[in-house]
C-alpha positions in Angstrom: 7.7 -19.7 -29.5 4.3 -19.8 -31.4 3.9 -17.5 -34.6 1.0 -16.6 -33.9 1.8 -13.2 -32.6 4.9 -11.1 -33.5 3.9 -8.2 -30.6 1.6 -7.6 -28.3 -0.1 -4.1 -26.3 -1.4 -4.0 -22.8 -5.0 -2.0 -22.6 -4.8 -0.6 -19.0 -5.1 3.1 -17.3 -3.2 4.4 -14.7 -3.7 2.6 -11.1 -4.8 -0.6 -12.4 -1.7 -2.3 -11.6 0.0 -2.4 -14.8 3.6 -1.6 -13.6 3.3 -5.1 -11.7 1.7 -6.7 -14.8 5.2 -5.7 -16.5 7.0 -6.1 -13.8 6.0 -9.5 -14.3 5.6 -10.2 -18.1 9.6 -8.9 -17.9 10.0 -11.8 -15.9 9.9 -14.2 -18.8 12.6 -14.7 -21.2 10.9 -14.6 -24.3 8.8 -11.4 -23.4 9.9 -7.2 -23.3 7.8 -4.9 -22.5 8.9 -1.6 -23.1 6.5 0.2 -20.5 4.3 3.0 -21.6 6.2 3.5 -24.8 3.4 6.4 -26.9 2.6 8.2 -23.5 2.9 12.0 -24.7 5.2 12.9 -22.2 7.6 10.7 -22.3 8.8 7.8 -23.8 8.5 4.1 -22.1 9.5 5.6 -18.5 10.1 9.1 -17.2 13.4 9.1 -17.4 13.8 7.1 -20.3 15.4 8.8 -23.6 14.5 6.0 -25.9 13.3 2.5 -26.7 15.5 -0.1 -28.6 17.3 3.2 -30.0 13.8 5.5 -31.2 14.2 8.4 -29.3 11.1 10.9 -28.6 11.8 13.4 -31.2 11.5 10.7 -34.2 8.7 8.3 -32.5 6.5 11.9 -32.4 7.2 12.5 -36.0 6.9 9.1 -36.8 5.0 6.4 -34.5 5.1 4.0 -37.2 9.0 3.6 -36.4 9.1 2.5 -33.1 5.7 0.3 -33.5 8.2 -1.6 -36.4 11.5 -1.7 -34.0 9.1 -3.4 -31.5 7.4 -5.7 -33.4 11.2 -6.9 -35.1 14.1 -5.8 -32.8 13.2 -6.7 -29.4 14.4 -9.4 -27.0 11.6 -12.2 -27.4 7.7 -10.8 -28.3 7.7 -7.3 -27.4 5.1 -5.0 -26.6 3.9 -2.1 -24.2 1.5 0.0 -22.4 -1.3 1.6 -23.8 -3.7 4.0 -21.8 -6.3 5.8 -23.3 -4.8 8.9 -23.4 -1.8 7.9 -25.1 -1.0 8.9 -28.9 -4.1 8.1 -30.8 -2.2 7.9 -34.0 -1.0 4.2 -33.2 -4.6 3.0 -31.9 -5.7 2.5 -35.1 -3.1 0.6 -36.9 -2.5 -2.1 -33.6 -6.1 -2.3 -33.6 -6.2 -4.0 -36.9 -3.1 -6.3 -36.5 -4.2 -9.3 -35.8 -0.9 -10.2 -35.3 -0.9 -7.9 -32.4 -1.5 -9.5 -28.9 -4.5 -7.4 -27.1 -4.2 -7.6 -23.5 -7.0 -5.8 -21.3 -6.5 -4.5 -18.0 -9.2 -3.9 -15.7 -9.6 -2.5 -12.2 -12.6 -1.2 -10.2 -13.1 2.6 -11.3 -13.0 3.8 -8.2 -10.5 2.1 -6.9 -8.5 3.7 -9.1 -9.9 6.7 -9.1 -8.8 7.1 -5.6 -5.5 5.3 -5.9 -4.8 7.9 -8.2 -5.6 10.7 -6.2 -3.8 9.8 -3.6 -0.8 9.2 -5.8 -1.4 12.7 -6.8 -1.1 14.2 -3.0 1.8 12.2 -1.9 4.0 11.9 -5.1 4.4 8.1 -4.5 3.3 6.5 -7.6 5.5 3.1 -7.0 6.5 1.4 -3.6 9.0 -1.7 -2.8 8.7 -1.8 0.6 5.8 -0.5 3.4 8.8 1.4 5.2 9.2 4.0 2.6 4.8 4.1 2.4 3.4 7.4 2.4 0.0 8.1 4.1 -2.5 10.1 2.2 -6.0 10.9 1.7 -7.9 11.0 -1.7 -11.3 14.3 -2.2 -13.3 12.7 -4.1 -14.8 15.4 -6.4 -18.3 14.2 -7.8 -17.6 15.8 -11.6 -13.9 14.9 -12.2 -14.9 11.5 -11.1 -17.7 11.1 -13.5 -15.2 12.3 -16.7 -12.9 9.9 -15.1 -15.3 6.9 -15.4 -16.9 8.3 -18.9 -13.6 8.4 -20.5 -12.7 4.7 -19.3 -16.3 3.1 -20.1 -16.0 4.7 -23.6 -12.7 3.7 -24.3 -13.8 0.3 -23.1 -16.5 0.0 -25.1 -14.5 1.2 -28.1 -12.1 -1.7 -27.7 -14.6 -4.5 -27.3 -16.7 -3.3 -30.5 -13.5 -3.1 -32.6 -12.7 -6.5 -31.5 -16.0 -7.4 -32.0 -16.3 -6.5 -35.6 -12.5 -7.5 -36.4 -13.1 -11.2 -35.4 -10.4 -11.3 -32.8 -10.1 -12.1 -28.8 -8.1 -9.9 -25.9 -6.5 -11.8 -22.9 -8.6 -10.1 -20.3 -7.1 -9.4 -16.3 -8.3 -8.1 -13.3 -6.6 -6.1 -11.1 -7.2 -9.6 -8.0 -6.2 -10.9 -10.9 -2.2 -10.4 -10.3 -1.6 -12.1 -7.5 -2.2 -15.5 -9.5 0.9 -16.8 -10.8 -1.3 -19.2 -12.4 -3.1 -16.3 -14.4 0.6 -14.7 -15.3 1.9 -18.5 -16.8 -2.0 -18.8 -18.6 -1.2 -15.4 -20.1 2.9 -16.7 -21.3 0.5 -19.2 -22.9 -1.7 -17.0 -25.1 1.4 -14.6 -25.9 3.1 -18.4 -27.5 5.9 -18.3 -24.6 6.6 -21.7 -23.3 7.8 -21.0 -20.3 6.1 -20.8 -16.2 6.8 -18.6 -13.8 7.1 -20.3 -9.8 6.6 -17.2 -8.4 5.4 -13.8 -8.8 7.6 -11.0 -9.1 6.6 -8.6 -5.5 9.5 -5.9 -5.8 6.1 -3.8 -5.8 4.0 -3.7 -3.1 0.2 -2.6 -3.1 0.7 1.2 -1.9 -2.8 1.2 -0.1 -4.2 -1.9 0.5 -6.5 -0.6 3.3 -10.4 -0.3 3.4 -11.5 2.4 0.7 -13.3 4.3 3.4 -10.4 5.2 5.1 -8.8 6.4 2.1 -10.8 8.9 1.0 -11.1 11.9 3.8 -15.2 12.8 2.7 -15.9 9.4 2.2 -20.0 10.3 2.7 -20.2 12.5 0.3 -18.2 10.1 -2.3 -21.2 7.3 -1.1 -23.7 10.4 -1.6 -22.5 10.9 -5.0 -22.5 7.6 -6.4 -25.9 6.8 -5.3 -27.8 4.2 -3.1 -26.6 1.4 -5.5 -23.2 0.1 -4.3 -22.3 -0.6 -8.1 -18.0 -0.7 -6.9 -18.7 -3.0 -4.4 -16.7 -0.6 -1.6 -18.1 -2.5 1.4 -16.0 -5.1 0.5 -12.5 -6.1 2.8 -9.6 -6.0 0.3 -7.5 -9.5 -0.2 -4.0 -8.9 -0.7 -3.1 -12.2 1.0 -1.4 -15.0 -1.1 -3.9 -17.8 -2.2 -3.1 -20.9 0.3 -2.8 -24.6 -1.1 -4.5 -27.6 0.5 -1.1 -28.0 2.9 -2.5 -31.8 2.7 0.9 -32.7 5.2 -0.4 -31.0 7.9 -3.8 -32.5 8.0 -4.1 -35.1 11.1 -6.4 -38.5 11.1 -7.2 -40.4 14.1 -5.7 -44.1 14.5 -9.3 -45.2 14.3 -11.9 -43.6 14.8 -12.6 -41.6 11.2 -12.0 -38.4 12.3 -9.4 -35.8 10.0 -8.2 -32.8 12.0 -7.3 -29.8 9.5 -5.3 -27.9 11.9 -5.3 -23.7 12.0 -1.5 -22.7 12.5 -1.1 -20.6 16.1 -4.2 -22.5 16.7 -5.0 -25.1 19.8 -3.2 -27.8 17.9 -1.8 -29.7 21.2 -4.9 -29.9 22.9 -6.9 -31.0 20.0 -3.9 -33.6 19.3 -4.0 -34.8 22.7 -7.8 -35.3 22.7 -7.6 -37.3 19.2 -5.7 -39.8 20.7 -7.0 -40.4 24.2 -10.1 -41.0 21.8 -8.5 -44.3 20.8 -6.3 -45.0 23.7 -3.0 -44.2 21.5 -0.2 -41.5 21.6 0.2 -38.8 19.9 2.7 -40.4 17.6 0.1 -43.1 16.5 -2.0 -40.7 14.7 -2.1 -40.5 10.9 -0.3 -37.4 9.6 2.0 -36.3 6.8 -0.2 -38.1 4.6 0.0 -37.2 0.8 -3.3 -36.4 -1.2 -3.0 -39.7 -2.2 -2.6 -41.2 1.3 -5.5 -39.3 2.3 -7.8 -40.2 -0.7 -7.3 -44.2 0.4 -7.8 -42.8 3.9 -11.8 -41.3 2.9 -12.2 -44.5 1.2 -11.3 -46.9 3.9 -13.4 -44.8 6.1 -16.9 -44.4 5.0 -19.0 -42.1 7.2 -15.9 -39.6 8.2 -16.1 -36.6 9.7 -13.3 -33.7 9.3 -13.2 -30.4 11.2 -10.7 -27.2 11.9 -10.6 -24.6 14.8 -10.9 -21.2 14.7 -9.1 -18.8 17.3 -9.4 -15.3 17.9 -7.2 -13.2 15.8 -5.6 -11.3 18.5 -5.0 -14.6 20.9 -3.5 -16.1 17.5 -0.9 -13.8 16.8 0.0 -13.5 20.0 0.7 -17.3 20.1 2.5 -16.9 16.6 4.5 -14.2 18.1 5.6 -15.8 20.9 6.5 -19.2 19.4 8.2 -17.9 16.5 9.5 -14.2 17.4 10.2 -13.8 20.8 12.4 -16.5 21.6 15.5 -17.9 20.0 14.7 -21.5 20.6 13.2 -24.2 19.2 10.5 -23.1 17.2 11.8 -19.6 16.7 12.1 -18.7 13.1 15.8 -17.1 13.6 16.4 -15.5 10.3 13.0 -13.8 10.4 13.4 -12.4 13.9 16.7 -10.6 13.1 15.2 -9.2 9.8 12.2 -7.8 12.1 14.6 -6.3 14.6 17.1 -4.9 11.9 14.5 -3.8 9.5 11.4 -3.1 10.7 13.0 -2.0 14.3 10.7 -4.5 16.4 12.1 -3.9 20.2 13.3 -7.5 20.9 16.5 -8.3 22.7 19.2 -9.6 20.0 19.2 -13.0 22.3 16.8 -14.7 24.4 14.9 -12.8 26.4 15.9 -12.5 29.5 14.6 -11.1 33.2 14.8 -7.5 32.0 12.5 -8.4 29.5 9.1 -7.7 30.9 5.3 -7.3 30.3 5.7 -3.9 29.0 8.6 -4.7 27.2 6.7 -7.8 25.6 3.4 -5.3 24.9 5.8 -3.2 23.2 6.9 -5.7 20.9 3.7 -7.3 19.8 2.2 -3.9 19.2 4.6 -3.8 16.8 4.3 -7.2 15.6 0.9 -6.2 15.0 1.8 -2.9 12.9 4.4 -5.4 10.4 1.5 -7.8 10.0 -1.1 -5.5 8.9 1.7 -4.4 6.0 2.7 -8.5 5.6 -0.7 -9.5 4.9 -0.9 -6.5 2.4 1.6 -7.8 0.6 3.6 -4.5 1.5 6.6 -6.4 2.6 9.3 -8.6 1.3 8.6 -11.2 4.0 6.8 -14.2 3.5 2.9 -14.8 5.3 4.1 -17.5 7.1 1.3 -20.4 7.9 1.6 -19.3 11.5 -0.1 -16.1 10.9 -2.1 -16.1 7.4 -5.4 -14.9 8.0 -7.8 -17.6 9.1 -10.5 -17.2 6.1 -7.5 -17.5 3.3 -6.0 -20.9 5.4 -9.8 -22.3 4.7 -10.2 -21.4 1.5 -6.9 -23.4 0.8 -9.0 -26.2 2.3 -11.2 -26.2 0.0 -9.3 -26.3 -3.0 -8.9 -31.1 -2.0 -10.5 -30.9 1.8 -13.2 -28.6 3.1 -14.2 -29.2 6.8 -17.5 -30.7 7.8 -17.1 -28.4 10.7 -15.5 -25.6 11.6 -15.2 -24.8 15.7 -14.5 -21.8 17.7 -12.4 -22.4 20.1 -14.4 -21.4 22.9 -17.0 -24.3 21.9 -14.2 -26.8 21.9 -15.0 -29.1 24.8 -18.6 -29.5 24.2 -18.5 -29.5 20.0 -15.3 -31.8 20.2 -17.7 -34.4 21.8 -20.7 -33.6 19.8 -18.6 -34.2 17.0 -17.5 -37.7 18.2 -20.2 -39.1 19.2 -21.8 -38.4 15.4 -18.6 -40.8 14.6 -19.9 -43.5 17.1 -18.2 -42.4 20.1 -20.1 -41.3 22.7 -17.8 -41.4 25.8 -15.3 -39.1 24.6 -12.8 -38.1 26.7 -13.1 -34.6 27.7 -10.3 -32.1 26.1 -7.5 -31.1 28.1 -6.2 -27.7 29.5 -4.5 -25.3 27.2 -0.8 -25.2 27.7 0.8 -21.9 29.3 2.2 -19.4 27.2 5.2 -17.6 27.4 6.6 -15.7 28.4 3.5 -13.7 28.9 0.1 -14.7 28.7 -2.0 -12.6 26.8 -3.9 -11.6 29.3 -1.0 -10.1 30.6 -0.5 -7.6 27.6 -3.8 -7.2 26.4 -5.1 -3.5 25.7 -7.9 -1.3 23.5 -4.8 -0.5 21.4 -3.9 -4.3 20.8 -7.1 -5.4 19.8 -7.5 -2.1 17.7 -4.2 -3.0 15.8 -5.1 -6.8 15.2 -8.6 -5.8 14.1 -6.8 -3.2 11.6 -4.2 -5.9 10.5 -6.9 -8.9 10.6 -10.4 -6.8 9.0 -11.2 -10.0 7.0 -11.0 -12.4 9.7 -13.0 -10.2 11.9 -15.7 -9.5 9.2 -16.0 -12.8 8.0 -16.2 -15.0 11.3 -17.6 -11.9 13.3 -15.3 -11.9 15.8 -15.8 -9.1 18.8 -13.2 -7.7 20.9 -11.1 -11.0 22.5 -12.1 -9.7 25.9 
């Protein structure tokens, strides 16, 4: 561990997502952070009755004492939380350490504003798991939210002009920010800690990951208030999704022609598949895939002039095909372990087994109705469940793309037939065969189930997909 520092402080306020920034710091060996160890009315956590043996009584006579026990008796670099509000009498003395590790934590005003208000009407300032989620509204009120922001721009300012004038730099976050275990190991890194996280800490979930404007119950008036200028940038879809990688394996080449399929899980994978190679008279077995990036990379070079290209489906037809290829059944395909989690946990009405001929249309709209209701929370990072490949949102999958890979084109499926031959005759092949029927889906075809209320839910659960590709209603 570097000398560099001997403790460190986290600059944050309430709502900006510092418990998970802890959570998370806690995470590494050779770092303690004591939580919110000079708040006034308590000390480190609410129920806490002291830190590293400083109880409140002597740390309010004496701050000095338990600023020395954490710089010298705790496990690893230790530090804590500092909000504004906090006892002013240790500002001034960690402020001038240089020794000191300054962390910043920021978050959108009014995002927090009204995170915190709604904290405020439920009494839920923490939450593990979207089943024990309380539903509230935040008023905004015009006047407490301007002191709100006054008090955090000047204590912002303060900060950055006594770093300014002391000659020293703060590790700076974001609330988006926290989801990047990258960001979390770069951080380790300025603290002296040589060690790397693999994963993020998610015991805490994102209490209300929704759109703002459903959060806050006179949400005109808020708009009203804070002027024509949308300074907060509330229009915006929240993305609690995990960041995607490349997922290079999955990517498809055709056995000659140059032509790189980056398939869209749940997506019209066979029929694309199929119609790469009947383009060069091969099976579907003679097609390149499972390539490494290094495979690939000699794969662009041997073929100058390729073209590469992904498929977009509608949301609600998507998860409906997730659904019923991993859920529903208890066959090949099924992801077992996940299904009897859904059913035990988050009480999805599916048959312990195989569905059999009870199981009917309105049994099956049932179900994916509440498929739909566990996504929205899954892709809100409000459950301990993975977002599986097979139901990610669409926009996050291509941005993963992006990151070795992104598609010359990117076709709807309802263009497939003519843009699949538009696309090879650009690649010198301009008798394409024509792109087979999609395969039946069971044991219900969407068209079966679908209803206002279905498309209402996946529109909910998918906003970003829908706002970003423009998708209407699938009917």
């Amino acid at each position: 561990m570097s000398s560099k520092f001997n403790s460190f402080v986290v600059f944050a306020e309430m709502r900006t997502g510092s418990n998970f920034l802890e959570t998370n710091l806690n995470a590494f060996q050779g770092i303690t952070c004591h939580g919110e160890a000079f708040n006034p009315h308590f000390i480190g956590f609410p129920k806490s009755t002291d830190i590293l043996g400083v109880d409140q009584e002597t740390r309010d006579t004496n701050p000095d004492v338990l600023l020395a026990a954490i710089r010298t008796k705790s496990t690893g670099l230790g530090g804590f939380r500092y909000f504004h509000d906090h006892d002013p009498r240790v500002l001034d003395p960690i402020l001038k350490d240089d020794r000191c590790a300054k962390i910043v934590l920021t978050r959108n005003p009014v995002e927090s504003y009204v995170s915190w208000k709604i904290a405020q009407a439920t009494g839920q300032w923490k939450l593990t798991d979207m089943k024990a989620h309380k539903a509230g509204q935040a008023v905004f009120d015009e006047g407490e939210f301007a002191a709100h922001l006054e008090a955090l721009q000047e204590f912002q300012l303060m900060l950055l002009n006594r770093l300014q004038t002391s000659g020293q730099t703060a590790f700076y976050v974001a609330y988006e920010d926290l989801q990047s275990v990258d960001v979390m190991n770069g951080l380790a890194r300025y603290l002296g800690v040589d060690e790397a996280l693999e994963a993020l800490d998610k015991s805490l979930k994102k209490q209300n990951p929704d759109h703002i404007s459903t959060k806050v119950s006179n949400y005109d008036d808020m708009l009203k208030a804070l002027g024509r200028l949308d300074r907060f940038d509330l229009t915006r879809t929240p993305n609690f999704e995990p960041r995607r990688g490349p997922v290079v394996p999955s990517y498809v080449a055709a056995a000659e022609t140059p032509l790189l399929y980056l398939p869209l899980r749940s997506g019209p994978e066979p029929q694309v598949l199929d119609w790469m190679a009947a383009l060069d008279g091969v099976k579907r077995n003679q097609l390149h895939s499972k390539m490494t990036q290094k495979n690939l990379r000699q794969w662009k070079r041997r073929n100058t002039g390729h073209r590469s290209f992904t498929v977009l489906r509608h949301p609600v037809d998507r998860a409906h095909d997730a659904f019923c290829r991993h859920i529903v059944t208890t066959g090949k395909g099924s992801y077992s372990q996940l299904r009897a989690n859904l059913i035990r946990r988050y009480k999805l009405p599916l048959p312990e087994g195989e569905p059999d001929a009870s199981y009917d249309a309105d049994a099956h709209r049932a179900a994916f109705k509440a498929f739909l209701v566990f996504l929205k929370g899954n892709l809100n990072g409000q459950t301990s469940i993975r977002v599986d490949q097979a139901w990610c949102t669409q926009a996050q999958a291509l941005q993963g793309f992006g990151e070795f890979a992104l598609p010359d084109r990117v076709i709807r499926e309802a263009d497939l037939a003519m843009d699949l031959l538009a696309l090879a005759a650009s690649v010198g092949q301009p008798e394409a065969p024509a792109v087979g029927s999609r395969p039946q889906t069971s044991p219900f075809e969407l068209a079966d189930i679908y209803d206002d209320e279905i498309e209402a839910l996946t529109s909910d659960a998918y906003q970003r997909d829908y706002m970003i590709f423009g998708f209407d209603s699938w009917v």
